[in-house]
TORTI-569400 format. One record per residue (C-alpha): residue in three letters; x, y, z. Coordinates in nm, 3 decimals. Each point is the difference from the previous one (the first is absolute). Layout:
N
{aa ALA; xx X; yy Y; zz Z}
...
This chain:
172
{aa UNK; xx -3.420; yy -11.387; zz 4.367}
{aa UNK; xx -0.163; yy 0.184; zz -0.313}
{aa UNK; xx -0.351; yy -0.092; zz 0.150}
{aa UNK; xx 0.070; yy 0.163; zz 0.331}
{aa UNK; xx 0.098; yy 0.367; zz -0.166}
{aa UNK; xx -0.231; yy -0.035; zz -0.234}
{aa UNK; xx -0.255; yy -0.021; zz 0.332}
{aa UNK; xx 0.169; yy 0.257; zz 0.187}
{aa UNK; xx 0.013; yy 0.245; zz -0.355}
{aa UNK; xx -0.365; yy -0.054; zz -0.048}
{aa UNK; xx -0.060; yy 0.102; zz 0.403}
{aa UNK; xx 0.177; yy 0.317; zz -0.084}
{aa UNK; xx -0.228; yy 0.065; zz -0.312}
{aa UNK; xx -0.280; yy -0.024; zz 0.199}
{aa UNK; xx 0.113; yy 0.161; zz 0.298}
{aa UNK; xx 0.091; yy 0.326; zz -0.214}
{aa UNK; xx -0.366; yy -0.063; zz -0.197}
{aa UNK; xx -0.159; yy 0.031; zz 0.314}
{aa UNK; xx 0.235; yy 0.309; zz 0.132}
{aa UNK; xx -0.119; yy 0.180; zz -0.327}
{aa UNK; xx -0.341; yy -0.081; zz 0.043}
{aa UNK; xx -0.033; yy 0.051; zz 0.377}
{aa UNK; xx 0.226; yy 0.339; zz -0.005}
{aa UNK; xx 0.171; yy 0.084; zz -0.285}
{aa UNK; xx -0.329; yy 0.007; zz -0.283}
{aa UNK; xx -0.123; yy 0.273; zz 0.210}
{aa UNK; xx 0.273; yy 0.227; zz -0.041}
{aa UNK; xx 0.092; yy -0.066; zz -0.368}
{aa UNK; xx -0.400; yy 0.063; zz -0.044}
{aa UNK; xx -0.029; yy 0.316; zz 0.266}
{aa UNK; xx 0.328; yy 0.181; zz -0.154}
{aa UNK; xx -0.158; yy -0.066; zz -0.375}
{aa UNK; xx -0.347; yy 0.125; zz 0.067}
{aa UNK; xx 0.167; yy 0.354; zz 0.180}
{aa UNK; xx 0.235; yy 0.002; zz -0.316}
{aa UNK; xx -0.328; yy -0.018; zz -0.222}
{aa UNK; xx -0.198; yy 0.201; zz 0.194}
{aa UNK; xx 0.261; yy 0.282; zz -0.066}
{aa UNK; xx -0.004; yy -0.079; zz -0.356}
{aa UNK; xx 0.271; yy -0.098; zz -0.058}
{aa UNK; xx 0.151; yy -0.227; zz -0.321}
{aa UNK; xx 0.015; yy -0.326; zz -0.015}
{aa UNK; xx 0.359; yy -0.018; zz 0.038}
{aa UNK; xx -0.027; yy 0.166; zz 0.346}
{aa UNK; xx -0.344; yy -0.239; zz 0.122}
{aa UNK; xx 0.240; yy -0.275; zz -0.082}
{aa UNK; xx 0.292; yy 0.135; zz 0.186}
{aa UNK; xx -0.248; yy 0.057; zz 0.313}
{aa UNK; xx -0.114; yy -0.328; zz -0.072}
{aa UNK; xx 0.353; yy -0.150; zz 0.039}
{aa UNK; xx 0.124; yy 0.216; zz 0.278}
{aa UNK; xx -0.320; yy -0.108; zz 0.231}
{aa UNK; xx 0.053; yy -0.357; zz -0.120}
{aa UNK; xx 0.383; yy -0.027; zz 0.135}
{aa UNK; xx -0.108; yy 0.219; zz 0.287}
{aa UNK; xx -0.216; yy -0.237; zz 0.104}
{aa UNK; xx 0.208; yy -0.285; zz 0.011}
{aa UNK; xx 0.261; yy 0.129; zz 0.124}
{aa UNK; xx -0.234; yy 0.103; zz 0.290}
{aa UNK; xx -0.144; yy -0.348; zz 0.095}
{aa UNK; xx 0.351; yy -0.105; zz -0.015}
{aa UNK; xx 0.109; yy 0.176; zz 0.234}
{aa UNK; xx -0.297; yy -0.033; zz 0.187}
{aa UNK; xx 0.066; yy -0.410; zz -0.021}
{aa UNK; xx 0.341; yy 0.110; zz 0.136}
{aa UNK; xx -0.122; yy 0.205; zz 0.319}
{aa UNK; xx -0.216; yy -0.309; zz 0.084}
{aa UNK; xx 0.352; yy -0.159; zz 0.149}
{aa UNK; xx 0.212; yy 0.321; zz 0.072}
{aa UNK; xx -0.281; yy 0.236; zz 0.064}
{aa UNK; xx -0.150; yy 0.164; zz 0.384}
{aa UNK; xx -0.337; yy -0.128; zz 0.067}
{aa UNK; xx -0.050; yy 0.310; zz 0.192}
{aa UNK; xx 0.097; yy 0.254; zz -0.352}
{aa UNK; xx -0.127; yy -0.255; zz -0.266}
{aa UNK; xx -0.335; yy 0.011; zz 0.172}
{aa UNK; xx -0.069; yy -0.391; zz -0.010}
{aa UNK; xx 0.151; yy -0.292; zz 0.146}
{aa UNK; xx 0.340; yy -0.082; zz -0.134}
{aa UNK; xx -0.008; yy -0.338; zz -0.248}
{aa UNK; xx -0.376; yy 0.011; zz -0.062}
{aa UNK; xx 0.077; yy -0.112; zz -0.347}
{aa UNK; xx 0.163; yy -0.316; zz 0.133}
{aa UNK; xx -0.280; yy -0.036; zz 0.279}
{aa UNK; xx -0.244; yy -0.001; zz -0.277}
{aa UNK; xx 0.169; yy -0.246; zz -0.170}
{aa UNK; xx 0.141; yy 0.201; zz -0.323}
{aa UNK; xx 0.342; yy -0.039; zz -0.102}
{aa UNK; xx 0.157; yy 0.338; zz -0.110}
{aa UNK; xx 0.307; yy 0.090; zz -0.174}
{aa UNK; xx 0.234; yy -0.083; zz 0.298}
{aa UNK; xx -0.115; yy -0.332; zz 0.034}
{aa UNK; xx -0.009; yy -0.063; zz -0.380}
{aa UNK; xx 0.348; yy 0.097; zz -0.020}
{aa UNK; xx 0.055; yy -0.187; zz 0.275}
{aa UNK; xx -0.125; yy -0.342; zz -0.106}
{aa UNK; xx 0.254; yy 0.014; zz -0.247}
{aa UNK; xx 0.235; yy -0.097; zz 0.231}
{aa UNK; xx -0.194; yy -0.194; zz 0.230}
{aa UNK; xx -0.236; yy -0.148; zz -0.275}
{aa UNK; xx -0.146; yy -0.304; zz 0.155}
{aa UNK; xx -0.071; yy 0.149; zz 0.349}
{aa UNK; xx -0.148; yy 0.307; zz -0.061}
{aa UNK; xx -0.189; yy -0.138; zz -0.350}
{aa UNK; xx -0.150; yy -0.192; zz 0.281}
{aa UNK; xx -0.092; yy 0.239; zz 0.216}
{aa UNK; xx -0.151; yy 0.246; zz -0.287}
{aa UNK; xx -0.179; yy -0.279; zz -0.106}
{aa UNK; xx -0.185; yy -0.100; zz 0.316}
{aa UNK; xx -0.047; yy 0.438; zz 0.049}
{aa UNK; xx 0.267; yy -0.028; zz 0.330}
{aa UNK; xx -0.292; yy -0.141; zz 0.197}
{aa UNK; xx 0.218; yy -0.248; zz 0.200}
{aa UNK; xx 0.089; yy 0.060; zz 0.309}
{aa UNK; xx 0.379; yy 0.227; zz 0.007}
{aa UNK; xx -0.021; yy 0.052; zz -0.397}
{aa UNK; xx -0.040; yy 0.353; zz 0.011}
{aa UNK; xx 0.299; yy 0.017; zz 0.281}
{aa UNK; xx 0.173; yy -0.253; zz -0.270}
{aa UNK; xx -0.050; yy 0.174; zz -0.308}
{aa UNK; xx 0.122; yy 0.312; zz 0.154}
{aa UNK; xx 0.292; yy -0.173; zz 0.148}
{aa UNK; xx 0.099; yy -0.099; zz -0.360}
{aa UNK; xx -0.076; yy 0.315; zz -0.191}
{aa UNK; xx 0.258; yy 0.180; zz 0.229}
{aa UNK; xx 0.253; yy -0.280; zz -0.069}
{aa UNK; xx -0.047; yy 0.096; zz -0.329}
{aa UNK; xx 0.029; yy 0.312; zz -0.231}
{aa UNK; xx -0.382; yy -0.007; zz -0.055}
{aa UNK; xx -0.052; yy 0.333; zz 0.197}
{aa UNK; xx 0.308; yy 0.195; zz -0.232}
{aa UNK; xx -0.114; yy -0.141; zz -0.334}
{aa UNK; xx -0.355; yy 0.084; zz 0.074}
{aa UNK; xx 0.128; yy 0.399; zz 0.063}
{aa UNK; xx 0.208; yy -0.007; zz -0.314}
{aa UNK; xx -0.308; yy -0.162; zz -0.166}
{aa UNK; xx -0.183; yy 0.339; zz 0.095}
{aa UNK; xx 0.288; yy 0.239; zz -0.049}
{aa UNK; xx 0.013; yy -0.168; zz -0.399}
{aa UNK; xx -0.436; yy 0.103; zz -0.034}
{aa UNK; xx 0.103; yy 0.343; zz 0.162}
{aa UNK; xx 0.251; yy 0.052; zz -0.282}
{aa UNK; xx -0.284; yy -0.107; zz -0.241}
{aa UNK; xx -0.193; yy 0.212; zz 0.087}
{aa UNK; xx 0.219; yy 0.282; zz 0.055}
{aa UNK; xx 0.149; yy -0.088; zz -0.359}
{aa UNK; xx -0.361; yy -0.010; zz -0.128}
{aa UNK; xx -0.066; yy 0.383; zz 0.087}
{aa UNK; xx 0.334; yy 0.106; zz -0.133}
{aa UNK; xx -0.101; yy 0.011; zz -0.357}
{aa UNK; xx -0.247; yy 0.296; zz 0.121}
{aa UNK; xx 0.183; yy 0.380; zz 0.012}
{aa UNK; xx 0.137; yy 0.067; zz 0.278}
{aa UNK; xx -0.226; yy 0.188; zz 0.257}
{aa UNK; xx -0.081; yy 0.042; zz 0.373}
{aa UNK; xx -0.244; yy -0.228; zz -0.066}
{aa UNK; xx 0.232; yy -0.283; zz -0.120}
{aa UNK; xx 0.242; yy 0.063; zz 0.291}
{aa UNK; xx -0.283; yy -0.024; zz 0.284}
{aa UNK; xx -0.091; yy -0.351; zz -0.172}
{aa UNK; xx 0.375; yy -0.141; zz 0.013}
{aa UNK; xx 0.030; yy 0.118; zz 0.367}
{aa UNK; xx -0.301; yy -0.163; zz 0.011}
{aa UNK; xx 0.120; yy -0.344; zz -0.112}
{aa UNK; xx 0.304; yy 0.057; zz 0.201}
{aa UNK; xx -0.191; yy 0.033; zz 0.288}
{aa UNK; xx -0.188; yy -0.355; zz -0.025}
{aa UNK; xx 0.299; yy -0.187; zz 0.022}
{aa UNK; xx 0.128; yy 0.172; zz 0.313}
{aa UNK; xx -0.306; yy -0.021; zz 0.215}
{aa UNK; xx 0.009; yy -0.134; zz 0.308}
{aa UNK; xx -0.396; yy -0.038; zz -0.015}
């Protein structure tokens, strides 16, 4: 019922407040301090600002979505680490809106049962968890691309839309 999405919206509130915090605060903050460093106006810092901020979402997104469909071997690190440390990401969250009471289960006891993770993964690809996550990056990627677009158009500009282009089609 109501009480269920209510628990599964305010999962996604905090999942995202952690995403910005963990990845996407760096960004927003790293673009706006080169912006101001190069003196430029305020309308620019908080363009940069925005552009990092989207960026950066849209980057632990996709990481979130490499966990499951990602090559241990390219990513570096072990495929569903996020799951094996007991975090739900955006494919599960998306996920447990289908298959509520199991995997609020699971999330809430941090998959430490023995065959959760196997579970968990089992359901997300039952599900359209993985897709929504992508087009849940590909929407901060046109943030941030739409962010920098008030800005004249420059080399500069273009190098930072290829940019954002580019984090949604990595394959690490």
């Amino acid at each position: 019922g109501a009480d269920r999405t209510d628990s599964e919206n305010e999962r996604m509130i905090q999942y995202l407040r952690k995403n910005f915090y963990k990845t996407a605060s760096l960004m927003a903050n790293s673009c706006k301090s080169a912006a101001i460093l190069g003196n430029y106006s305020d309308e620019v810092v908080g363009a940069a600002y925005r552009y990092g901020k989207h960026l950066g979402i849209a980057f632990q997104l996709v990481d979130d979505v490499l966990d499951f469909d990602g090559s241990a071997s390219i990513l570096g690190k072990p495929l569903l680490s996020d799951l094996n440390a007991g975090l739900a990401t955006a494919p599960v969250l998306f996920a447990s809106e289908t298959f509520s009471d199991e995997l609020t289960a699971m999330i809430d006891r941090k998959f430490r049962n023995d065959g959760d993770v196997d579970r968990a993964v089992e359901l997300v690809r039952q599900t359209d968890g993985i897709q929504r996550t992508k087009d849940l990056a590909q929407v901060h990627v046109e943030l941030a691309i739409e962010s920098i677009s008030e800005l004249g158009p420059s080399a500069y500009r273009e190098s930072l839309i290829h940019l954002a282009h580019k984090v949604v089609d990595r394959t690490r």
